[in-house]
PyMOL CGO cylinders between C-alpha atoms (Angstrom):
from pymol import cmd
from pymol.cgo import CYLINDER

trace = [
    CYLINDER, -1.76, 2.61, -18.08, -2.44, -1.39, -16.57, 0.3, 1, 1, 1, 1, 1, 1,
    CYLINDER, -2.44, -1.39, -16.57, -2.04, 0.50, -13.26, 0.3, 1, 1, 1, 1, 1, 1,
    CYLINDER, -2.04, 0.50, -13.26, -4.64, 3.15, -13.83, 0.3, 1, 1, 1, 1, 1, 1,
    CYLINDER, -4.64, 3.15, -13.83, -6.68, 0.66, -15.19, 0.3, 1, 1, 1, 1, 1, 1,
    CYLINDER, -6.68, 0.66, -15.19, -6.62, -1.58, -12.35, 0.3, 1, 1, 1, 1, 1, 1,
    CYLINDER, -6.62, -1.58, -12.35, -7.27, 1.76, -9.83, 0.3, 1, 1, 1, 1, 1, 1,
    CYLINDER, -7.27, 1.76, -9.83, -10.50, 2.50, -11.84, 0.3, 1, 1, 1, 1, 1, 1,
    CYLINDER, -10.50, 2.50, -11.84, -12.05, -1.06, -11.95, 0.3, 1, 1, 1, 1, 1, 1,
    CYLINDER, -12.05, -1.06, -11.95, -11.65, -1.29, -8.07, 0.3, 1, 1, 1, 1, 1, 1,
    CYLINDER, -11.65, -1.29, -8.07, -12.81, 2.36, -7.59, 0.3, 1, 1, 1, 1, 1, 1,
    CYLINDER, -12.81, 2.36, -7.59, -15.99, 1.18, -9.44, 0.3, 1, 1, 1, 1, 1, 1,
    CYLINDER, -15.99, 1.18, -9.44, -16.00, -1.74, -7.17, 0.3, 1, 1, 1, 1, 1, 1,
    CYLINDER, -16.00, -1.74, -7.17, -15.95, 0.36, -4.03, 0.3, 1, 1, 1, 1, 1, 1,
    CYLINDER, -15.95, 0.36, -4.03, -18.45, 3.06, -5.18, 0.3, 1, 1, 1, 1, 1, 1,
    CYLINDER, -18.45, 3.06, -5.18, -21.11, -0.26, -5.97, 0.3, 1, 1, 1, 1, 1, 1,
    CYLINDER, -21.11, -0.26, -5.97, -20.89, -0.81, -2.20, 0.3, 1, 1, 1, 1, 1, 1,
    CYLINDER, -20.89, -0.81, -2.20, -20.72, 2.38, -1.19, 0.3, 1, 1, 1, 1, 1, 1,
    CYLINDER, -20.72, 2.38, -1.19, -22.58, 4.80, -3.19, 0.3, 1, 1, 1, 1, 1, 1,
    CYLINDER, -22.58, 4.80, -3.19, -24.87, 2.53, -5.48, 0.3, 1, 1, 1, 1, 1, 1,
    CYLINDER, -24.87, 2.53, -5.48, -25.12, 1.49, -8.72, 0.3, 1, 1, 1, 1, 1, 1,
    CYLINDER, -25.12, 1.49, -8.72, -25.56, 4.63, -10.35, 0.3, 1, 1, 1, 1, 1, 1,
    CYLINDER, -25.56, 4.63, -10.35, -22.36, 6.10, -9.08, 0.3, 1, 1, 1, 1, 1, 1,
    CYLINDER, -22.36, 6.10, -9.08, -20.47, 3.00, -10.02, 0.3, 1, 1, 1, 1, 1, 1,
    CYLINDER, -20.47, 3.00, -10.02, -21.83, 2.76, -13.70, 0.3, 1, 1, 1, 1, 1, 1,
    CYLINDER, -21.83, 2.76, -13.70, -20.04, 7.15, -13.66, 0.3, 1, 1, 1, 1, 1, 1,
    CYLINDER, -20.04, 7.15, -13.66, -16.75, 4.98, -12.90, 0.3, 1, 1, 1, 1, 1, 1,
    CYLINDER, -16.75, 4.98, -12.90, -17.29, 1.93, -15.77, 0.3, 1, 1, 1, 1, 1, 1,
    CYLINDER, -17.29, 1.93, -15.77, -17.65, 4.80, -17.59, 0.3, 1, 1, 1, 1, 1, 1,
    CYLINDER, -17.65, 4.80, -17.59, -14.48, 6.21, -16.77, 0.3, 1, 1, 1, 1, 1, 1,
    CYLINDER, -14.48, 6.21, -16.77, -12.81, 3.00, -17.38, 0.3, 1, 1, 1, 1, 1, 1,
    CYLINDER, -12.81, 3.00, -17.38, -14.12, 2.65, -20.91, 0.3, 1, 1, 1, 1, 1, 1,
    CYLINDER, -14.12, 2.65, -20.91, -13.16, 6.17, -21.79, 0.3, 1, 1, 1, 1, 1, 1,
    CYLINDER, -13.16, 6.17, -21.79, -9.72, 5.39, -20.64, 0.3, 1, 1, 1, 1, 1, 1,
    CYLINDER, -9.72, 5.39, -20.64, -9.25, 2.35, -22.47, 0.3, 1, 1, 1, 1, 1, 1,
    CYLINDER, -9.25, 2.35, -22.47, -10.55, 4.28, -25.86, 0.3, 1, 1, 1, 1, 1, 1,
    CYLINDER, -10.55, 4.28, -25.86, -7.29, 6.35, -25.01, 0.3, 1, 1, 1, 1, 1, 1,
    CYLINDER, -7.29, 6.35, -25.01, -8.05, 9.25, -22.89, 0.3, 1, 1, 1, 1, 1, 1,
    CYLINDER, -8.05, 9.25, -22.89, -5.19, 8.36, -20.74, 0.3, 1, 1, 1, 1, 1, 1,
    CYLINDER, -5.19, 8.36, -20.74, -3.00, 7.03, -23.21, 0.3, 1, 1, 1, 1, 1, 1,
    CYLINDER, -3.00, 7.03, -23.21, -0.59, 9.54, -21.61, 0.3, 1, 1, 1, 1, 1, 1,
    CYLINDER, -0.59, 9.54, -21.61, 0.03, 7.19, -18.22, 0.3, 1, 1, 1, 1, 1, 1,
    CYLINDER, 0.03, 7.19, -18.22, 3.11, 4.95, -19.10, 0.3, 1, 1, 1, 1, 1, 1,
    CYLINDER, 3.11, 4.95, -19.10, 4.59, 1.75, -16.72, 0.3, 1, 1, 1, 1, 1, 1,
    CYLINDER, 4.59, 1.75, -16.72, 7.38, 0.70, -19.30, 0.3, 1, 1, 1, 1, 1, 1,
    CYLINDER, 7.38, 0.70, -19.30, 10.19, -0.68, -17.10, 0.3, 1, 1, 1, 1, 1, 1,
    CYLINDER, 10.19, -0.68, -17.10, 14.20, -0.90, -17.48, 0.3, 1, 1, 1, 1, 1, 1,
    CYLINDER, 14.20, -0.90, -17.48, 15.65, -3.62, -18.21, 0.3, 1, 1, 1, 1, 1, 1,
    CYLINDER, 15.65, -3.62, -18.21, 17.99, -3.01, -14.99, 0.3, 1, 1, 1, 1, 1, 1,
    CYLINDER, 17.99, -3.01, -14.99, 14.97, -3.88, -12.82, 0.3, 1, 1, 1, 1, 1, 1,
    CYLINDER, 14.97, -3.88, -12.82, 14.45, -0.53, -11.31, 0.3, 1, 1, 1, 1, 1, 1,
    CYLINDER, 14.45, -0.53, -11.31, 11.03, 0.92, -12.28, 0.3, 1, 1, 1, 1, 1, 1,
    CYLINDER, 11.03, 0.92, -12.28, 10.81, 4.21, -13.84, 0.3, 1, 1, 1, 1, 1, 1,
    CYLINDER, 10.81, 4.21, -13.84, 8.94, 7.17, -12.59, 0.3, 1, 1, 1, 1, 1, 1,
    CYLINDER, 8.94, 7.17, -12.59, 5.48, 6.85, -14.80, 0.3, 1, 1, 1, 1, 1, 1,
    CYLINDER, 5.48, 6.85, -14.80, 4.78, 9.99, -16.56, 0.3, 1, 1, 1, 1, 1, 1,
    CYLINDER, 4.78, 9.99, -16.56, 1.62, 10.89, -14.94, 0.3, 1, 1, 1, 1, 1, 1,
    CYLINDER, 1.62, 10.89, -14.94, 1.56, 11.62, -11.72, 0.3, 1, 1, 1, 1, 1, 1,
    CYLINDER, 1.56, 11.62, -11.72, 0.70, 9.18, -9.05, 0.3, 1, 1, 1, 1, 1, 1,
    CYLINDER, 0.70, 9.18, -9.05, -0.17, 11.09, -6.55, 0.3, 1, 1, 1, 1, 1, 1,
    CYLINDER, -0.17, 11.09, -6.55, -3.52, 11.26, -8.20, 0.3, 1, 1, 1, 1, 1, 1,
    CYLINDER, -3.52, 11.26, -8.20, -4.10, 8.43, -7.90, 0.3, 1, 1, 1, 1, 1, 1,
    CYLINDER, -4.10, 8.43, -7.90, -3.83, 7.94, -4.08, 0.3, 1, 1, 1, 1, 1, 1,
    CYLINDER, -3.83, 7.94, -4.08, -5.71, 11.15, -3.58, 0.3, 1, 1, 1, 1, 1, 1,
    CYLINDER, -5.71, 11.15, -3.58, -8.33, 9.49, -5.62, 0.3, 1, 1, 1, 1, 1, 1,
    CYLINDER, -8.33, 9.49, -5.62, -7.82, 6.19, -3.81, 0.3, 1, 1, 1, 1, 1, 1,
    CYLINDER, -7.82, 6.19, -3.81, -7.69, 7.58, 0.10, 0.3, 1, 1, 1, 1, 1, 1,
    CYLINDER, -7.69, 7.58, 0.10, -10.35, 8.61, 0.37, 0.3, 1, 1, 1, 1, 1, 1,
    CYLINDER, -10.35, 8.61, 0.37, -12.56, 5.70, -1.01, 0.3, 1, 1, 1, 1, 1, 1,
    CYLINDER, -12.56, 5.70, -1.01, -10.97, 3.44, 1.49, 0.3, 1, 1, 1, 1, 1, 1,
    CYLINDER, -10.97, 3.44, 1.49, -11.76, 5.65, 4.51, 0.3, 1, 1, 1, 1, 1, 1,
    CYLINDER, -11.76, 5.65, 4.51, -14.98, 5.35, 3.35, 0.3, 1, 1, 1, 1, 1, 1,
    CYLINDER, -14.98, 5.35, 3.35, -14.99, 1.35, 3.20, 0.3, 1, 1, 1, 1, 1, 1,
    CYLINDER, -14.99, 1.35, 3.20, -13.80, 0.87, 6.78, 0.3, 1, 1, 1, 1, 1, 1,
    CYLINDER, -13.80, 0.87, 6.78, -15.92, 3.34, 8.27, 0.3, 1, 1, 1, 1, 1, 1,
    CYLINDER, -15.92, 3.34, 8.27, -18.44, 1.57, 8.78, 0.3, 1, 1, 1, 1, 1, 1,
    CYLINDER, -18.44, 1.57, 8.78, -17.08, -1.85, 9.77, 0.3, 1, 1, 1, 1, 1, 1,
    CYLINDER, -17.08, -1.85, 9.77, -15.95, -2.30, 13.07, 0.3, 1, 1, 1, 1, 1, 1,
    CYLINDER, -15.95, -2.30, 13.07, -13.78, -5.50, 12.70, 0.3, 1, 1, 1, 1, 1, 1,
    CYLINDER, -13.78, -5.50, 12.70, -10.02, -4.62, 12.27, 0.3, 1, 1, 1, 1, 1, 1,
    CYLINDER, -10.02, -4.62, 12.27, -9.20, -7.80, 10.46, 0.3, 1, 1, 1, 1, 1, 1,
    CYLINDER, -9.20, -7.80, 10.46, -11.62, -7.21, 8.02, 0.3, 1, 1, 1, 1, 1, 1,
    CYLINDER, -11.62, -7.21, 8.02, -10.50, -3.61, 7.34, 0.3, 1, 1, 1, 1, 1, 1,
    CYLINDER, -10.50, -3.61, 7.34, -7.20, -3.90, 7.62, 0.3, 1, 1, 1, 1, 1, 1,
    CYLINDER, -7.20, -3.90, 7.62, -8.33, -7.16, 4.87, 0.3, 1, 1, 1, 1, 1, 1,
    CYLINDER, -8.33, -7.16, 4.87, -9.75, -4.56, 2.53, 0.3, 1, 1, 1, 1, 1, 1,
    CYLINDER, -9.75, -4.56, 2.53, -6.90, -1.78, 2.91, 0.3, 1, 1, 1, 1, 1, 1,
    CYLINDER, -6.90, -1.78, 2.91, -4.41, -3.89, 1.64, 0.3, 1, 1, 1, 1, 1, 1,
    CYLINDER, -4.41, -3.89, 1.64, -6.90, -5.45, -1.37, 0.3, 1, 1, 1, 1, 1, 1,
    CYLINDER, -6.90, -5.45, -1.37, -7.11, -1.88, -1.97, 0.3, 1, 1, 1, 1, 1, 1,
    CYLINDER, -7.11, -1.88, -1.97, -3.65, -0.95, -2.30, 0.3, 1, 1, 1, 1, 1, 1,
    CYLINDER, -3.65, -0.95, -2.30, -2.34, -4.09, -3.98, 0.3, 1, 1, 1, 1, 1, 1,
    CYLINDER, -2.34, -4.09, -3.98, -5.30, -3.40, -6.69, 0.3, 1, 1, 1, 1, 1, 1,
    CYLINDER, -5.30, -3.40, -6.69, -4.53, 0.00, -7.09, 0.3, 1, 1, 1, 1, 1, 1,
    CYLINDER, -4.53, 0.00, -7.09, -0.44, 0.07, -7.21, 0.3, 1, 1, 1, 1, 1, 1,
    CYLINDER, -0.44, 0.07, -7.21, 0.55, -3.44, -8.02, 0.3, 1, 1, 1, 1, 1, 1,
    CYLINDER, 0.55, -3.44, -8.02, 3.24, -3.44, -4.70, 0.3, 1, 1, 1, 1, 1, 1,
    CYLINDER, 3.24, -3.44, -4.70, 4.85, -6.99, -4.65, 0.3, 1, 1, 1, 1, 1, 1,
    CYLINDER, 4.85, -6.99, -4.65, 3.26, -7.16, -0.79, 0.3, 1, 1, 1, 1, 1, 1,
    CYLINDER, 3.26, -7.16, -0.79, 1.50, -4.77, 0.85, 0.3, 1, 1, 1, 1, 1, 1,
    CYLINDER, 1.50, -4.77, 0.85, 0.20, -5.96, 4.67, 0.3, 1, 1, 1, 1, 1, 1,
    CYLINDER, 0.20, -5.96, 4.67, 0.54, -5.28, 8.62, 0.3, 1, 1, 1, 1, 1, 1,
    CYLINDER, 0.54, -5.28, 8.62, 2.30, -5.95, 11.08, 0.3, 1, 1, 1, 1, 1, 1,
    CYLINDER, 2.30, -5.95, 11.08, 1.00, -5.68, 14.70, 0.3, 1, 1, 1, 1, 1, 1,
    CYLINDER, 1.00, -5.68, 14.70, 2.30, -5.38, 18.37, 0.3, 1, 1, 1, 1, 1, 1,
    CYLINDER, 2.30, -5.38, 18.37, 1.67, -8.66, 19.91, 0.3, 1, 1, 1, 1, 1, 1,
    CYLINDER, 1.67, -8.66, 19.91, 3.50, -9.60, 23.25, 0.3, 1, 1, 1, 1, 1, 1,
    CYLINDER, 3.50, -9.60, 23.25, 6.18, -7.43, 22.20, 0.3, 1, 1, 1, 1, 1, 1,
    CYLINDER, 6.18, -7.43, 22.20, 6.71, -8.42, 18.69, 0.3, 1, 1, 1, 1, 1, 1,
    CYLINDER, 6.71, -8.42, 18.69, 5.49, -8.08, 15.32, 0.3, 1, 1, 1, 1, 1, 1,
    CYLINDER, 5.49, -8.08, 15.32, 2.89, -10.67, 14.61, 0.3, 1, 1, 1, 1, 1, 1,
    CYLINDER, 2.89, -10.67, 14.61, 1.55, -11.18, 10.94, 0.3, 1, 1, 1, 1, 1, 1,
    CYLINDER, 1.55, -11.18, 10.94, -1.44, -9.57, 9.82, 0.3, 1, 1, 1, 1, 1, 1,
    CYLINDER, -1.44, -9.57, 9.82, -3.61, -9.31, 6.98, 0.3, 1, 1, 1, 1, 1, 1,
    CYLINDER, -3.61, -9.31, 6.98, -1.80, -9.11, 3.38, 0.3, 1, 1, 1, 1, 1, 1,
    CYLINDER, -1.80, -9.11, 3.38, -1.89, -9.62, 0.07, 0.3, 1, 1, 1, 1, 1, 1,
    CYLINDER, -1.89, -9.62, 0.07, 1.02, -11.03, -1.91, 0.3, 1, 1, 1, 1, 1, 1,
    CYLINDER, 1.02, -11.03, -1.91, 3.52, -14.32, -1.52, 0.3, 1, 1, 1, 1, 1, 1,
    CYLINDER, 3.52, -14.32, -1.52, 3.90, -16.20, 2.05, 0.3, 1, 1, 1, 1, 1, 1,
    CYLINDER, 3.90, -16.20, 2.05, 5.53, -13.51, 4.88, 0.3, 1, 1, 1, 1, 1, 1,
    CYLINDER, 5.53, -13.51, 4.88, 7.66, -13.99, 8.22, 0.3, 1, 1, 1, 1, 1, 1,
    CYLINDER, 7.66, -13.99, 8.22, 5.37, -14.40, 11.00, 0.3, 1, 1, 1, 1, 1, 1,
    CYLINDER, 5.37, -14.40, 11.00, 6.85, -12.77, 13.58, 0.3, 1, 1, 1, 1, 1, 1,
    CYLINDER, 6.85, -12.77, 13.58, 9.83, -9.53, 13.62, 0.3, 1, 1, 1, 1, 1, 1,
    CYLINDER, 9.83, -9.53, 13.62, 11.86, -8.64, 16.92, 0.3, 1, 1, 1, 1, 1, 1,
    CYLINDER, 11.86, -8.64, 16.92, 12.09, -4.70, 18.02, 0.3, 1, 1, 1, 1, 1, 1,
    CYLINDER, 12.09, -4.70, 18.02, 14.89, -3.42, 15.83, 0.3, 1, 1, 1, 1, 1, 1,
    CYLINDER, 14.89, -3.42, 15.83, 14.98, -6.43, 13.38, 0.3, 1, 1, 1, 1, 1, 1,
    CYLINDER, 14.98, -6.43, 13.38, 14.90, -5.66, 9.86, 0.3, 1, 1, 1, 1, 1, 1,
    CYLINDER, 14.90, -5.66, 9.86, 12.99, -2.89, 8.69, 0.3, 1, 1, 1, 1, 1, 1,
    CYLINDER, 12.99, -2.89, 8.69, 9.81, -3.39, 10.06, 0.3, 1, 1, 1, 1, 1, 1,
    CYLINDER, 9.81, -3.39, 10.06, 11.12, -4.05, 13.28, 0.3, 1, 1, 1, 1, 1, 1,
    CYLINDER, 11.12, -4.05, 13.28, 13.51, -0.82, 13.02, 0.3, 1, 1, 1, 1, 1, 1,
    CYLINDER, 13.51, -0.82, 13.02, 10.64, 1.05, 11.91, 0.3, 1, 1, 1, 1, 1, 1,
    CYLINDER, 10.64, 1.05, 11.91, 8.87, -0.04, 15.20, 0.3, 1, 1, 1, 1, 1, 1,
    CYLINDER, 8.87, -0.04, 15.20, 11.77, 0.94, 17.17, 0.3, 1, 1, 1, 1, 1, 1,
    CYLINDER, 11.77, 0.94, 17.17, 12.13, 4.26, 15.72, 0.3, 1, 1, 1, 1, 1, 1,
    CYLINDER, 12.13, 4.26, 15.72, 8.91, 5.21, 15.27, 0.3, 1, 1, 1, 1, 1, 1,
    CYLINDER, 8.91, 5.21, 15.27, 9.17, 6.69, 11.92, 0.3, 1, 1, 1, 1, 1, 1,
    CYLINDER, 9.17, 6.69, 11.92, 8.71, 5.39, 8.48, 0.3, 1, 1, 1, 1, 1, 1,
    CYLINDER, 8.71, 5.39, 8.48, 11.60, 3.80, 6.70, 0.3, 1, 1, 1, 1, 1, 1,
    CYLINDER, 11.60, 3.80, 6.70, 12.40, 3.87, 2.95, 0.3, 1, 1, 1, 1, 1, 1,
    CYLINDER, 12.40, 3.87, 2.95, 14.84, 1.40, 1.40, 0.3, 1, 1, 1, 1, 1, 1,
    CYLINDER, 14.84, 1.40, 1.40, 15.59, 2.11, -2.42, 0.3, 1, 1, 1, 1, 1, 1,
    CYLINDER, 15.59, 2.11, -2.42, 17.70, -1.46, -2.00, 0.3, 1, 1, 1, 1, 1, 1,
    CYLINDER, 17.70, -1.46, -2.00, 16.77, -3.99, 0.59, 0.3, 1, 1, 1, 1, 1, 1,
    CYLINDER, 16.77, -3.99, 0.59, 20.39, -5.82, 0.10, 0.3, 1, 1, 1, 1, 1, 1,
    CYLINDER, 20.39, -5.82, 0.10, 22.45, -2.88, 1.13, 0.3, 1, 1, 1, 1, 1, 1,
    CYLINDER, 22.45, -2.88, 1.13, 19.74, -2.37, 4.41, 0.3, 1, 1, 1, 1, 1, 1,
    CYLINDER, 19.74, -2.37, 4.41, 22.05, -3.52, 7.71, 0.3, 1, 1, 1, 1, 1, 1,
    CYLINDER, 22.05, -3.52, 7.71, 19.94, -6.91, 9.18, 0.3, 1, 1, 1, 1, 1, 1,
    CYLINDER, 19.94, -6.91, 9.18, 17.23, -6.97, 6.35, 0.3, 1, 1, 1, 1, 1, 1,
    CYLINDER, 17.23, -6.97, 6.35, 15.03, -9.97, 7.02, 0.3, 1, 1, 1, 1, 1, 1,
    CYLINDER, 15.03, -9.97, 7.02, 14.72, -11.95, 3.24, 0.3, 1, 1, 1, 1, 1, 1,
    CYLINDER, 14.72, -11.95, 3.24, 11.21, -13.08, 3.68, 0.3, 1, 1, 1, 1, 1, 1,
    CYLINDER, 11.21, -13.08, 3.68, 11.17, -12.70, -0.34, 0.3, 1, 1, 1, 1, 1, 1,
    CYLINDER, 11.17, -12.70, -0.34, 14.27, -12.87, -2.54, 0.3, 1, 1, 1, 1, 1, 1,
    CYLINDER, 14.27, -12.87, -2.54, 12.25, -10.80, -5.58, 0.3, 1, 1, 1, 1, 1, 1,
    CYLINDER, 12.25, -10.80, -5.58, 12.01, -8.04, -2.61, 0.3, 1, 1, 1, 1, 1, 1,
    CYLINDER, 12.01, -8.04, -2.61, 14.15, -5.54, -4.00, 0.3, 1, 1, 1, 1, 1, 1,
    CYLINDER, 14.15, -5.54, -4.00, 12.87, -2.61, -2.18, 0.3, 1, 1, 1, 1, 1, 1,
    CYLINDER, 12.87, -2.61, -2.18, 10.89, -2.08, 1.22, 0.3, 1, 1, 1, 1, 1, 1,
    CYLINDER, 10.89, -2.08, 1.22, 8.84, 0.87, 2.51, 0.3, 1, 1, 1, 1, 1, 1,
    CYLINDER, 8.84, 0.87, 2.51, 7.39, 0.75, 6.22, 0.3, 1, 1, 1, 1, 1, 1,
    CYLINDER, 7.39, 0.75, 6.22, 4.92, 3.36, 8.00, 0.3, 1, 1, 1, 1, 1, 1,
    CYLINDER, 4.92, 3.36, 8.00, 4.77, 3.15, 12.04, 0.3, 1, 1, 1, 1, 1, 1,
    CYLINDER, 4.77, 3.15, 12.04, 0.78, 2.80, 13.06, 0.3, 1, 1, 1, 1, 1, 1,
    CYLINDER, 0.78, 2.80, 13.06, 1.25, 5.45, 16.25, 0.3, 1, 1, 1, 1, 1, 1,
    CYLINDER, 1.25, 5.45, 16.25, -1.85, 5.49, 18.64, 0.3, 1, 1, 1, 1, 1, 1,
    CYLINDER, -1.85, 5.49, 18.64, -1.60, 7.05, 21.56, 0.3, 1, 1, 1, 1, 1, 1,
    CYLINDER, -1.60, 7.05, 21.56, 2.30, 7.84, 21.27, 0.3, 1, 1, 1, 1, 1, 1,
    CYLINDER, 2.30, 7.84, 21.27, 2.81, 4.32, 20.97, 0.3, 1, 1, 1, 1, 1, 1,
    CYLINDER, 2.81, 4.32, 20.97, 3.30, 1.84, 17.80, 0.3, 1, 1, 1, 1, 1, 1,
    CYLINDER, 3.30, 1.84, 17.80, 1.05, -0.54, 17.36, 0.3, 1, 1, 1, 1, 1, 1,
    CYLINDER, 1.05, -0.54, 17.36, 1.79, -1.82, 14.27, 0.3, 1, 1, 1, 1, 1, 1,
    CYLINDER, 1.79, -1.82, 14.27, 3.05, -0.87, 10.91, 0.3, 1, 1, 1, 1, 1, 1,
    CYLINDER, 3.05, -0.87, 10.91, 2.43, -0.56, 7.54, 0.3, 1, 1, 1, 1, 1, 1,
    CYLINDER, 2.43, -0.56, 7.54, 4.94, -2.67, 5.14, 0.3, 1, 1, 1, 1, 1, 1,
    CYLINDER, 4.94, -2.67, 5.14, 4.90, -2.55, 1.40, 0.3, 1, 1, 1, 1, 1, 1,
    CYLINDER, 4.90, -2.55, 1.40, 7.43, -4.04, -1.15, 0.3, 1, 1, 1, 1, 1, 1,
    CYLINDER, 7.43, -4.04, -1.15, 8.62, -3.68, -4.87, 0.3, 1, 1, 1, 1, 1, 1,
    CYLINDER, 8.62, -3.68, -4.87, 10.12, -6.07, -6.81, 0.3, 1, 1, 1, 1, 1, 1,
    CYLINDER, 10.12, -6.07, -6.81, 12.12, -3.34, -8.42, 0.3, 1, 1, 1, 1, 1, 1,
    CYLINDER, 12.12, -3.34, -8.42, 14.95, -1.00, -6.91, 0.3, 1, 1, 1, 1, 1, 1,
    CYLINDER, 14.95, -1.00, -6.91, 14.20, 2.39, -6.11, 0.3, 1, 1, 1, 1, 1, 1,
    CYLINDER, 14.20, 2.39, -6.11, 10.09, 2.13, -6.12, 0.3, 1, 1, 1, 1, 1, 1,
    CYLINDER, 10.09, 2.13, -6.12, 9.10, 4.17, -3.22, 0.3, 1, 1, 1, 1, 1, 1,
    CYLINDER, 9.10, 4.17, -3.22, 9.83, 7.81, -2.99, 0.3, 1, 1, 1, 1, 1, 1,
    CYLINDER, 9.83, 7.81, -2.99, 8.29, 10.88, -0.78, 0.3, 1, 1, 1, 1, 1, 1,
    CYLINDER, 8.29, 10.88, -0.78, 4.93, 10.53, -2.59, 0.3, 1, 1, 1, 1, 1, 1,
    CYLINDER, 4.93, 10.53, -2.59, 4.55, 7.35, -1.52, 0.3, 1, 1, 1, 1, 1, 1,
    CYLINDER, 4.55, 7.35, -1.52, 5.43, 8.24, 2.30, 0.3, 1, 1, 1, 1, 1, 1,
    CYLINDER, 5.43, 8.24, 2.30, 3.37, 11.36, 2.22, 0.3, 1, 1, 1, 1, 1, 1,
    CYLINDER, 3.37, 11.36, 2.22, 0.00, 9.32, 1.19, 0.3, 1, 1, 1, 1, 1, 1,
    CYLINDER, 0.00, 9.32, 1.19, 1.14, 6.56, 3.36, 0.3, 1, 1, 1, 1, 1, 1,
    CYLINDER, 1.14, 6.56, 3.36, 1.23, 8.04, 6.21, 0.3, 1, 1, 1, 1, 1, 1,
    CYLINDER, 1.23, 8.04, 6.21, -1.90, 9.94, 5.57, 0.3, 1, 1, 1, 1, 1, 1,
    CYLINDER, -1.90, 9.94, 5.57, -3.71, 6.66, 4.77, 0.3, 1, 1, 1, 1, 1, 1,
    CYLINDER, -3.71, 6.66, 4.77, -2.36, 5.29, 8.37, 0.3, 1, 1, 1, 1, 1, 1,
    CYLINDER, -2.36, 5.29, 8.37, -3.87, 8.68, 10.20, 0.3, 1, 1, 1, 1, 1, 1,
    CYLINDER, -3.87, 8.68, 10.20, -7.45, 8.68, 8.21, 0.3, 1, 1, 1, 1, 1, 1,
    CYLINDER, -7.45, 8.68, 8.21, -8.04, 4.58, 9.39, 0.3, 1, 1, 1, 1, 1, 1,
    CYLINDER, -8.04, 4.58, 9.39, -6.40, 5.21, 13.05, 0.3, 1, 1, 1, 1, 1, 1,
    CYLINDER, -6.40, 5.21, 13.05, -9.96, 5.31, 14.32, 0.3, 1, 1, 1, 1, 1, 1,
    CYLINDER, -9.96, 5.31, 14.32, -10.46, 1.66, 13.41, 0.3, 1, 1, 1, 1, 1, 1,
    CYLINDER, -10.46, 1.66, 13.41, -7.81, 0.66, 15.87, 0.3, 1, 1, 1, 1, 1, 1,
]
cmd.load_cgo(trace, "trace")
């Protein structure tokens, strides 16, 4: 329920600069109808093994109510930092991830770029750690257990698991997308599905 919560409050925040006050005062709305238990049903009780249970609503929802609202936000700025900036406000506000943030190609390395969450590695070789095997392969990675991944970089012990989306322009990465849990076994096909759809809706703002 926190989670939904937290989507709604920042979907009213986008729709104020967005679509105007009217429209945002619809999504308050929202909010406060939620709280008074209309979506009582949306659960984020977690095990006591660390690993975070599927909620019982789905979240898919919730980035097809999310996606698009952030297309929207960048599409009319023309600085990548600053997008990039918002994207991962966006999804940190909306899921809670541990980190979510880029990574992008710079003199033939990954090279730090905007993120939300505790202090990151700087810079990732080609084929180093998942990010940088992610780059190399050119597809999107999904660790249920960062330990058990062959030459995972511990930028964070509380990283427990790791998924990566490849930012392909051209035929060519030029970044990627990294997001981590602090519990096992968070990200699943949803989450690559959306991902990846988010990464293809912004590619214009690269």
């Amino acid at each position: 329920m926190k989670k939904l919560l937290i989507l709604l409050a920042f979907t009213s925040a986008l729709a104020a600069c967005h679509y105007g006050v009217e429209e945002a005062d619809k999504t308050l709305k929202a909010n406060d109808e939620y709280k008074s238990g209309a979506g009582s049903e949306y659960s984020t009780n977690r095990g006591n093994d660390g690993v975070l249970p599927k909620p019982n609503s789905n979240k898919e929802e919730a980035y097809k109510s999310l996606l698009p609202q952030i297309e929207a936000l960048v599409s009319g700025e023309q600085d990548l930092i600053a997008n990039l900036g918002n994207i991962c406000a966006a999804l940190k506000s909306a899921f809670n991830f541990w980190w979510v943030g880029f990574y992008l190609v710079k003199q033939n390395e990954l090279l730090l770029g905007p993120f939300q969450g505790p202090i990151a590695c700087t810079r990732i070789a080609i084929g180093k750690g998942v990010c940088g095997s992610s780059w190399q392969q050119a597809q999107t990675i999904i660790v249920a257990d960062v330990e058990k991944f062959p030459g995972h970089i511990a930028c964070s012990s509380a990283s427990k698991s790791e998924i990566v989306v490849p930012i392909i322009i051209n035929n060519h990465v030029i970044g990627v997308l990294d997001v981590d849990s602090e519990h096992l076994n968070h990200f699943d096909e949803i989450d690559q599905l959306y991902l990846e759809k988010l990464i293809r809706d912004i590619s214009s703002i690269f």
